[in-house]
C-alpha positions as CSV (number, residue, x, y, z in Angstrom):
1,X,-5.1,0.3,12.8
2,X,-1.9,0.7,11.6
3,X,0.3,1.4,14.4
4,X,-0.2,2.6,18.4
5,X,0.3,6.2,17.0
6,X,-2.4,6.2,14.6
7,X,-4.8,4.8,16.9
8,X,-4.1,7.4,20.0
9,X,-4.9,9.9,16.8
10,X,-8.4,8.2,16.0
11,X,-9.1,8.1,19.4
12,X,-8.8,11.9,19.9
13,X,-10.7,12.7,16.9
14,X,-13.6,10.3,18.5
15,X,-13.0,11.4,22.2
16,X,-13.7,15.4,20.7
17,X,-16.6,14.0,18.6
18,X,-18.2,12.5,21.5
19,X,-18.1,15.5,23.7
20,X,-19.5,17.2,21.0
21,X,-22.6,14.5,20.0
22,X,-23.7,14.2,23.8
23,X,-24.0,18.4,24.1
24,X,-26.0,18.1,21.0
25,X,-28.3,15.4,21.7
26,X,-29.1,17.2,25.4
27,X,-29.9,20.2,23.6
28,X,-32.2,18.5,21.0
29,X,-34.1,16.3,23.2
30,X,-34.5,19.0,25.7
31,X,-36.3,21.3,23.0
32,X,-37.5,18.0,21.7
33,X,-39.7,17.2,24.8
34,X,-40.3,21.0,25.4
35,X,-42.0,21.7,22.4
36,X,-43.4,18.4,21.1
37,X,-42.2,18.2,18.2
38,X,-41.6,14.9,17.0
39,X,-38.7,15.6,14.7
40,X,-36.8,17.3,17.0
41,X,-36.7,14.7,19.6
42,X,-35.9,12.3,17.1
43,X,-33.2,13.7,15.7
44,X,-31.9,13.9,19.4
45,X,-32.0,10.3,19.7
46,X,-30.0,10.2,16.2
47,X,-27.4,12.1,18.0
48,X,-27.2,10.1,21.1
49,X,-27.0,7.2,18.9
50,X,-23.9,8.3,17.6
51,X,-22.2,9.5,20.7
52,X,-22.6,5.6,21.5
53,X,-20.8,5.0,18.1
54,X,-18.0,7.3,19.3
55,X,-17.8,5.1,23.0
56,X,-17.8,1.5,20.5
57,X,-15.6,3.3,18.1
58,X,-13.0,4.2,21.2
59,X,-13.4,0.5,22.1
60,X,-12.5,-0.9,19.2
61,X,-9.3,1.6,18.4
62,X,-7.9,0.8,21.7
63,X,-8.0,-2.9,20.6
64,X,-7.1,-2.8,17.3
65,X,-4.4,-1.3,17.6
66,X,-2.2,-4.0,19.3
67,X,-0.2,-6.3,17.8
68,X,-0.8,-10.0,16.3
69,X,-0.6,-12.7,19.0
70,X,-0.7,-16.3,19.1
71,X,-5.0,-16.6,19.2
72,X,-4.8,-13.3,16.9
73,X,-2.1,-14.0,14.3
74,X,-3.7,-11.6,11.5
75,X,-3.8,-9.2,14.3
76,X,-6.7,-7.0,16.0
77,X,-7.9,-4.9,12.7
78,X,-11.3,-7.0,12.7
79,X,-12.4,-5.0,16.1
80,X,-12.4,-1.7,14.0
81,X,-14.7,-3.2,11.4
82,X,-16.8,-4.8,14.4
83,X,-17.2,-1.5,15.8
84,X,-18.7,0.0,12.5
85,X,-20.9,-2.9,12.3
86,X,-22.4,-1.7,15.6
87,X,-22.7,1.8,14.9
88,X,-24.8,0.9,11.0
89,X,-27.0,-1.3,13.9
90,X,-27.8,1.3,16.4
91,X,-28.5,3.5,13.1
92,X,-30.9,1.5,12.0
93,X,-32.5,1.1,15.3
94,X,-32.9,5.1,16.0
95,X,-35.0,4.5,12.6
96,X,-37.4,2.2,13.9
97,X,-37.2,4.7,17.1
98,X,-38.2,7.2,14.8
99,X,-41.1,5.3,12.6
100,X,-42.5,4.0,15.9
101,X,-42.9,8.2,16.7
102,X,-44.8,8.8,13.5
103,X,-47.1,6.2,13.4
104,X,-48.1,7.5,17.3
105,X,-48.1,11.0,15.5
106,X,-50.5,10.1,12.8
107,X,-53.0,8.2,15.2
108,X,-53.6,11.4,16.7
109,X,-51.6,14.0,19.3
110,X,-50.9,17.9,19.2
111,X,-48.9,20.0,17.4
112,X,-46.0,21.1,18.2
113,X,-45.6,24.3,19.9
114,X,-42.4,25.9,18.7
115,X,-40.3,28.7,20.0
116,X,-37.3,31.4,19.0
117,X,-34.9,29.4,21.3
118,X,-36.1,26.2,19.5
119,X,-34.7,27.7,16.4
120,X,-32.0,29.2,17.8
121,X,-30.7,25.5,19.5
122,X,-31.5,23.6,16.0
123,X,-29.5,26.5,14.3
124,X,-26.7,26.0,16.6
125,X,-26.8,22.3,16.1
126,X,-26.8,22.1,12.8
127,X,-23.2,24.6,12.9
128,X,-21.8,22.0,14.7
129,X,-22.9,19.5,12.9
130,X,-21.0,20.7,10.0
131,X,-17.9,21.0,11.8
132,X,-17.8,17.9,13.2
133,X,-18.2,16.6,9.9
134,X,-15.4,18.6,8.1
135,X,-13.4,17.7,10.8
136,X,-13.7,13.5,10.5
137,X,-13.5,13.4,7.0
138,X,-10.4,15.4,7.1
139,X,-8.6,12.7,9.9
140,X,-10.4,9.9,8.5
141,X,-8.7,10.4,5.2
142,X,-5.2,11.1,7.0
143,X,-5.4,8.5,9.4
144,X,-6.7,6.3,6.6
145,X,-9.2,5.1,9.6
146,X,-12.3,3.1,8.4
147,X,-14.3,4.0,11.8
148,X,-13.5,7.9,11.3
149,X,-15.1,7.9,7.7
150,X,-18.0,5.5,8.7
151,X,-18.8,7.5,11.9
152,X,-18.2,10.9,9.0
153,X,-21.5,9.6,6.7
154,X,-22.9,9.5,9.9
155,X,-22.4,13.2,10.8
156,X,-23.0,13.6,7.1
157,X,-26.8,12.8,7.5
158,X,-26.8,14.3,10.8
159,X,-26.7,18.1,8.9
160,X,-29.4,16.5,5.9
161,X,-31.7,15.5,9.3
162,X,-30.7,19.0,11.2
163,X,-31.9,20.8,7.8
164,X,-34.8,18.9,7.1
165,X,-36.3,19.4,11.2
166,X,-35.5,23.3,10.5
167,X,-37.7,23.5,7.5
168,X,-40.4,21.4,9.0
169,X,-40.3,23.9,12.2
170,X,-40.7,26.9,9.9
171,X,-43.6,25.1,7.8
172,X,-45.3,24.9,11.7
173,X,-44.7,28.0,12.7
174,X,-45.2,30.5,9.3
175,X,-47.8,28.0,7.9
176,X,-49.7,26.1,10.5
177,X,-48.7,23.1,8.6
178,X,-48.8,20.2,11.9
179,X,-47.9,17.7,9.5
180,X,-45.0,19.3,8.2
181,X,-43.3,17.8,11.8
182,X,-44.4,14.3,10.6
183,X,-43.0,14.4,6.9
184,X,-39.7,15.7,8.4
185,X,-39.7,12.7,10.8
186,X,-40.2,10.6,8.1
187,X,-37.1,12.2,6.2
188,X,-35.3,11.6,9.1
189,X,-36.2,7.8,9.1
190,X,-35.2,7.6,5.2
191,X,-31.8,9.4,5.6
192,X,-30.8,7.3,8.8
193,X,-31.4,3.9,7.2
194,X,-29.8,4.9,3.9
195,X,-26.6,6.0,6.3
196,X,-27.1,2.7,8.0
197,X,-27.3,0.5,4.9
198,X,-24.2,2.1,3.8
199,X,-21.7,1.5,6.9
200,X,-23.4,-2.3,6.8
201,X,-22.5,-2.8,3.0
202,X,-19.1,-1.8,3.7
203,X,-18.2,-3.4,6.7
204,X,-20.3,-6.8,6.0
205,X,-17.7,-6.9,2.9
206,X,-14.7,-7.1,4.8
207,X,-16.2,-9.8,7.0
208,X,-16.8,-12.0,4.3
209,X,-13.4,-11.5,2.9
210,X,-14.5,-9.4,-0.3
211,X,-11.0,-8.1,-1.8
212,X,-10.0,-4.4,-1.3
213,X,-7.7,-4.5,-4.5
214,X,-8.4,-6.1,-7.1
215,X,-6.3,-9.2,-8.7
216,X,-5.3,-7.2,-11.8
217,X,-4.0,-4.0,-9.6
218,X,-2.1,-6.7,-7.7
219,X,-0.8,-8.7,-10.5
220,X,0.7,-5.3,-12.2
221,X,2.7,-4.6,-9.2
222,X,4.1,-7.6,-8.6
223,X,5.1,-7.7,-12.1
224,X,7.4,-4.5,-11.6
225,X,9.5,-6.5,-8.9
226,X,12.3,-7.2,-11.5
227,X,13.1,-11.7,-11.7
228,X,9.3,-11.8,-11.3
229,X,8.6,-13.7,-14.9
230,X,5.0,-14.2,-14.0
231,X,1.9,-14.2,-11.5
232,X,0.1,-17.6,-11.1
233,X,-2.1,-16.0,-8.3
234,X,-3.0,-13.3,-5.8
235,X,-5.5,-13.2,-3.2
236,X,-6.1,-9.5,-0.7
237,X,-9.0,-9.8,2.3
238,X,-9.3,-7.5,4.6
239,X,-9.8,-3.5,4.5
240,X,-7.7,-0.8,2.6
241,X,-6.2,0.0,5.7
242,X,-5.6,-3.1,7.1
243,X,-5.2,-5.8,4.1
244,X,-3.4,-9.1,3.9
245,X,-2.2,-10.2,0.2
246,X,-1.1,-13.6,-0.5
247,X,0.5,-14.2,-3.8
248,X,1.8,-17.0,-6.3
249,X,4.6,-16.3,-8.2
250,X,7.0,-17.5,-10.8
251,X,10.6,-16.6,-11.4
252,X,13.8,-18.5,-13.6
253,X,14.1,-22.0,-12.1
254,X,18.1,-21.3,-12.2
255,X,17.2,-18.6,-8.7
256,X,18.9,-20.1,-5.2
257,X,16.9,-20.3,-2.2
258,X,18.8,-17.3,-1.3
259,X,17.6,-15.0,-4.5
260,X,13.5,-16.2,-3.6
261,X,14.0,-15.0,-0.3
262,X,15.8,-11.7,-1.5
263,X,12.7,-11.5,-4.4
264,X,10.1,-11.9,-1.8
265,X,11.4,-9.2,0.3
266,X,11.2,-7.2,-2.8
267,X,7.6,-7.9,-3.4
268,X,6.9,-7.3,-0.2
269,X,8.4,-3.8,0.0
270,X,7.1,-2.8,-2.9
271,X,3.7,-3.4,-2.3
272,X,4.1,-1.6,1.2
273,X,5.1,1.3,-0.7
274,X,2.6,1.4,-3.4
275,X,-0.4,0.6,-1.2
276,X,0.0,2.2,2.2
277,X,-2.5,-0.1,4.1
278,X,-1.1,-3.5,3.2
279,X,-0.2,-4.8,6.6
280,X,0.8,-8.5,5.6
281,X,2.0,-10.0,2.2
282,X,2.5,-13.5,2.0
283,X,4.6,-15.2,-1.0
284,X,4.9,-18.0,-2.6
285,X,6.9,-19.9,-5.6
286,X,5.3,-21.8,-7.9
287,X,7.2,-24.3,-10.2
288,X,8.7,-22.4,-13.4
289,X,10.2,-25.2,-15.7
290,X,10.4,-23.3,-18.6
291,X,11.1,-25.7,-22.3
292,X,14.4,-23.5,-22.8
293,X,17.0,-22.2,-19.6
294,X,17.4,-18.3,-19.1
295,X,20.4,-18.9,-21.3
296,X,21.0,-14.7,-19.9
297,X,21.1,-15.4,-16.7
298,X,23.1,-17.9,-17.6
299,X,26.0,-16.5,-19.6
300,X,25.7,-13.3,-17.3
301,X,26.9,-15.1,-13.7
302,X,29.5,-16.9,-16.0
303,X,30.8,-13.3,-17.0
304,X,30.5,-12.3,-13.0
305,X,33.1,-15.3,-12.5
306,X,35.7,-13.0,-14.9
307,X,34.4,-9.5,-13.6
308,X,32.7,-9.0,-17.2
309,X,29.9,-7.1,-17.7
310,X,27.6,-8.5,-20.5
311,X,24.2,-7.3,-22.4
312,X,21.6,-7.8,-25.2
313,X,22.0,-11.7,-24.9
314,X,20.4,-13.3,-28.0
315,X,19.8,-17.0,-28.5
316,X,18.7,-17.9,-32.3
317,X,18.0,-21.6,-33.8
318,X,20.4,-22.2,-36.6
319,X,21.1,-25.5,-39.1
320,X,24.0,-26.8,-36.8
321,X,21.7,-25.7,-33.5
322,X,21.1,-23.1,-31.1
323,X,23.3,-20.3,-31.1
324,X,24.2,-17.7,-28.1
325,X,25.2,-14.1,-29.2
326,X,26.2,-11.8,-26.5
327,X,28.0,-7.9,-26.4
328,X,30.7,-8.2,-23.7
329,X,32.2,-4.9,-22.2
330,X,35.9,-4.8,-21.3
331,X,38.0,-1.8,-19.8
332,X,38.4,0.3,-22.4
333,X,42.3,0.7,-22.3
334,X,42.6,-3.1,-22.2
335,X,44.4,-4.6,-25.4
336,X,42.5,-6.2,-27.8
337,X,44.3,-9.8,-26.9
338,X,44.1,-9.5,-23.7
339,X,40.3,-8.7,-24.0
340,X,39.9,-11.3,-26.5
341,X,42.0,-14.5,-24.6
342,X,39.3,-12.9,-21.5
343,X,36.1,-12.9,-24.1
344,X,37.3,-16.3,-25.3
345,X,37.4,-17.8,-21.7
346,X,33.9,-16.5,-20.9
347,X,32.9,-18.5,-24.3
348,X,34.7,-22.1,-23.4
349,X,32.8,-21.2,-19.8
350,X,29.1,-20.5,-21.2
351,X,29.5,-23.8,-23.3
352,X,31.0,-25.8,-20.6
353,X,28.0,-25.3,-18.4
354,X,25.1,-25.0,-21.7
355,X,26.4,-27.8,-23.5
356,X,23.1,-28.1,-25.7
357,X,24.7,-24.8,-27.4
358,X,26.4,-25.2,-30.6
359,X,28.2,-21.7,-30.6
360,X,28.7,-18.7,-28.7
361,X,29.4,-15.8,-30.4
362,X,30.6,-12.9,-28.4
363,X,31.1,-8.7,-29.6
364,X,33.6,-7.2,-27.8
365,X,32.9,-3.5,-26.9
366,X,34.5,-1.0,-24.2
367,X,32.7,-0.6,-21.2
368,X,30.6,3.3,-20.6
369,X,33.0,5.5,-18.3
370,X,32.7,8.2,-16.5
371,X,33.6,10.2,-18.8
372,X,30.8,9.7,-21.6
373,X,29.5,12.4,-23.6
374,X,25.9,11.4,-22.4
375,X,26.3,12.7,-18.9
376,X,28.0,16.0,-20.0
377,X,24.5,17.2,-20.6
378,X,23.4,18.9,-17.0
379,X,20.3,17.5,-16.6
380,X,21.0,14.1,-17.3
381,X,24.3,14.2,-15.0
382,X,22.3,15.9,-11.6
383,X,19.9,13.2,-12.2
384,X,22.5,10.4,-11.9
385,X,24.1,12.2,-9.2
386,X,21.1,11.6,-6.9
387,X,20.8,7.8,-8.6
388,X,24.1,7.5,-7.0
389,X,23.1,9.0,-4.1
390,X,20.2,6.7,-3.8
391,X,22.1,3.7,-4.6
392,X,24.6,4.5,-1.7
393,X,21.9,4.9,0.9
394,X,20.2,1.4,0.1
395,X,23.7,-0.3,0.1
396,X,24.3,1.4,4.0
397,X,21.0,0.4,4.8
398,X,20.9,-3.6,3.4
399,X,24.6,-4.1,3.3
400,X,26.3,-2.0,5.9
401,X,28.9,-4.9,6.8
402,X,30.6,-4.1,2.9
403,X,32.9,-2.5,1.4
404,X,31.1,-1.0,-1.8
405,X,33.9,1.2,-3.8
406,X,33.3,2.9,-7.5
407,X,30.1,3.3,-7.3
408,X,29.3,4.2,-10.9
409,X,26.5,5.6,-12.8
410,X,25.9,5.6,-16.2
411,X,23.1,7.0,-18.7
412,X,21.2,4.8,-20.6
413,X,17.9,5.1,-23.3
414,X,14.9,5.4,-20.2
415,X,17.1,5.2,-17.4
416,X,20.8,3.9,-15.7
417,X,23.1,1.5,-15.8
418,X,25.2,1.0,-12.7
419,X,28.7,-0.4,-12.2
420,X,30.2,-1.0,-8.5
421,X,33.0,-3.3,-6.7
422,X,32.4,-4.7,-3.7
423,X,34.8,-6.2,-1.3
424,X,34.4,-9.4,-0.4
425,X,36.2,-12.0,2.3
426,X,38.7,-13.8,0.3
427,X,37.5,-17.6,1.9
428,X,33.9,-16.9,0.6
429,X,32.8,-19.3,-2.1
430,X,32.0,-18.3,-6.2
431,X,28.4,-19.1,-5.6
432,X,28.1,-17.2,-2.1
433,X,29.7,-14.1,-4.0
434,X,27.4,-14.5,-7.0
435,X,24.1,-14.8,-4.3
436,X,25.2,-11.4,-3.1
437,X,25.3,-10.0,-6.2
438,X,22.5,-11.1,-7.6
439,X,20.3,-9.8,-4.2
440,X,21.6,-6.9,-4.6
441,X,21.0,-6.2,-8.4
442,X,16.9,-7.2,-7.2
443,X,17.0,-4.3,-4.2
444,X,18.5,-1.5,-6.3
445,X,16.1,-2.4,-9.7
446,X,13.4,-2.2,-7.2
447,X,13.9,0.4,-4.5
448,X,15.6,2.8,-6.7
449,X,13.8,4.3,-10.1
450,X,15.2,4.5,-13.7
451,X,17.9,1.6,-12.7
452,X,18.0,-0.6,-15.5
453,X,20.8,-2.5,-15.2
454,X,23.3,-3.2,-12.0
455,X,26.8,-4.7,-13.0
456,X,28.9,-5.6,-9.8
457,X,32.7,-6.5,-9.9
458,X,33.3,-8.9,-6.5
459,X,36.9,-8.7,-5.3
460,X,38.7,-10.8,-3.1
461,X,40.0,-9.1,0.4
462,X,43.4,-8.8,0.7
463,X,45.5,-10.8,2.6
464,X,46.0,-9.6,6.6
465,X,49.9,-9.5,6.3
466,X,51.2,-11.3,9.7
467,X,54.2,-9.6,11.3
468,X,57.0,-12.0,12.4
């Protein structure tokens, strides 16, 4: 179960259902033993059988709802599927019940004598039946509980059994037909075990670990966690609403321990998001060594070093050796010497530290503002407006501690590009300031849609001034 509210919820809905059940069953088996007829009784047994699935079902909620501990450390979800396991077993038993009744029918015993209040109480039943039905399909899809829609096909063949007892009453009473009684017991036997068969299938899966999502499914949504380059594997046990995923991944061996961390948080999140009943997600870094460097990544935290903002980073194979081509935005009013001596320093940096390049070629363009003819058109600039909006909240949320300042957004083909300053202490180290950067370009591409590209200028603090 989910959490403590979910399970008070799924224990109502089985509390209600059990009050319902037991009046049913008392009214079946009392007509039941009345009239003789064998269908009747048995279905009264079907219903007490499931007012004991409600009692297991309330068990099992109440202790699967607490937390992980140290004997339980995948937590108490197992107890739900236990109690479904029990509830397919006592359905199979009221079958047997019920077979045992036919084949004492068949060597010989009376009629049934049938009344109006028979039909009037099987009637009534079968109304109930119905709602009860409605009713737990309805929770168990909003609860997303696994007992609510196993104890639901049970209710389900409850109205097929109520129906099938009904005709076999009328066969008796308009045709004389006695063994119409025993064909509808046998009905009852088919439809019970087929129910039972069902709930077993289902919950014998999840014991032995069949996966609720598929590795494919999986694969595709860890792939949208931007720096994820590939999957190596993933693994999911459990139930839909209670699964554990453990998965392999690879990203640019150039990522700091801190950027993992920040990526598996991402993956994590996302998952959570996409598939509601993932309780756990376990990840893990495989070795990425690929035969070339992310020579982007690369040139891109040398341009964070000199508050540049690069893109469309190209390496090509040429006579004299590889060469790096990169478009470098500058302020726009900047003079073109100044942004060149800037441009030329990002170049002697991106060698300095890639010295198997033999050039870097660099194409100096102005950076978007916010005054670009692309977000004139309305559309376009309400929908950035709540991308900024967006943005702001995650930064709050992660990164309350900062001082986050123009907080720009800008239109680009498919989605945005963002461009922000943050303020950071003055003593903190290039690398630290870079980490920062970089975990934060991972939340927003993740948590926030049609983001595309993050840029962030870090700034020094200024100086407390000390009064003499």
């Amino acid at each position: 179960m989910a959490d403590t509210g979910n399970a008070r919820q799924v224990r109502r809905v089985l509390l209600i259902t059990l009050v319902l059940n037991l009046a049913v069953a008392a009214g079946k088996i009392l007509i039941g033993l009345t009239t003789g007829a064998l269908a009747i009784t048995a279905d009264g047994l079907h219903s007490i059988v499931d007012g004991s699935g409600n009692v297991v079902g309330l068990i099992a909620t109440r202790y699967s709802a607490q937390p992980p501990d140290d004997e339980h450390p995948y937590g108490h979800s197992r107890y739900e599927t236990l109690a479904a396991l029990v509830i397919g077993a006592l359905l199979l038993l009221t079958a047997w019940e019920v077979v045992q009744g036919v084949l004492e029918r068949l060597g010989g015993g009376e009629p049934p004598t049938l009344t109006p209040l028979a039909f009037a109480v099987m009637i009534g039943t079968l109304v109930i039946n119905i709602g009860v039905n409605r009713y737990q399909v309805g929770e168990g899809n909003r609860l997303n509980s696994q007992i609510l829609l196993a104890d639901a096909a049970n209710t389900g063949a409850d109205i097929f059994v109520t129906l099938s007892v009904i005709v076999s009453m009328a066969l008796v009473t308009l045709a004389g037909w006695g063994w119409a009684d025993v064909v509808a017991a046998m009905l009852v036997t088919v439809l019970i075990g087929r129910a039972a068969l069902k709930i077993l299938r289902k919950t014998g899966s999840i014991l032995v670990d069949r996966a609720p999502y598929s590795p494919h499914e999986l694969a595709e949504q860890v792939l949208e966690v931007p720096a994820v380059t590939n999957v190596v594997r993933v693994r999911s046990r459990g139930s839909t609403d209670a699964a554990h995923i453990d998965v392999d991944v690879q990203v640019a061996p150039e990522m700091t321990a801190g950027q993992t961390s920040a990526i598996s948080d991402a993956i994590r999140n996302h998952l959570k998001n996409q598939l509601p009943g993932v309780t756990e997600v376990e990840v893990h870094f495989a070795p990425n060594e690929p035969a070339d460097p992310d020579y982007a990544l690369l040139a891109r935290a040398q341009a964070d070093g000199l508050a540049l903002t690069t893109h469309e980073v190209v390496v090509s194979d040429s006579p004299q050796g590889k060469v790096l081509e990169m478009h470098v935005e500058v302020p726009p009013g900047q003079t073109l010497a100044d942004a060149h001596e800037q441009v030329s320093q990002l170049e002697q940096a991106v060698k300095a530290h890639v010295p198997e390049l033999a050039d870097v070629v660099t194409h100096i363009e102005p950076a978007l503002t916010d005054t670009s003819n692309a977000a004139a058109d309305s559309g376009v600039l309400q929908e950035s407006q709540m991308v900024q909006t967006r943005v702001l909240q995650e930064l709050e949320q992660h990164y309350p501690d900062l001082d986050w300042h123009q907080v720009n957004v800008y239109p680009l083909e498919g989605g945005f590009a963002l461009n922000m300053h943050v303020t950071l202490p003055s003593q903190m180290s290039v690398e630290a300031a870079h980490r920062i950067a970089e975990n934060v370009e991972i939340l927003l591409r993740t948590n926030v849609p049609l983001v595309e590209r993050v840029t962030i200028h870090t700034e020094p603090a200024e100086p407390v001034a000390v009064p003499r």
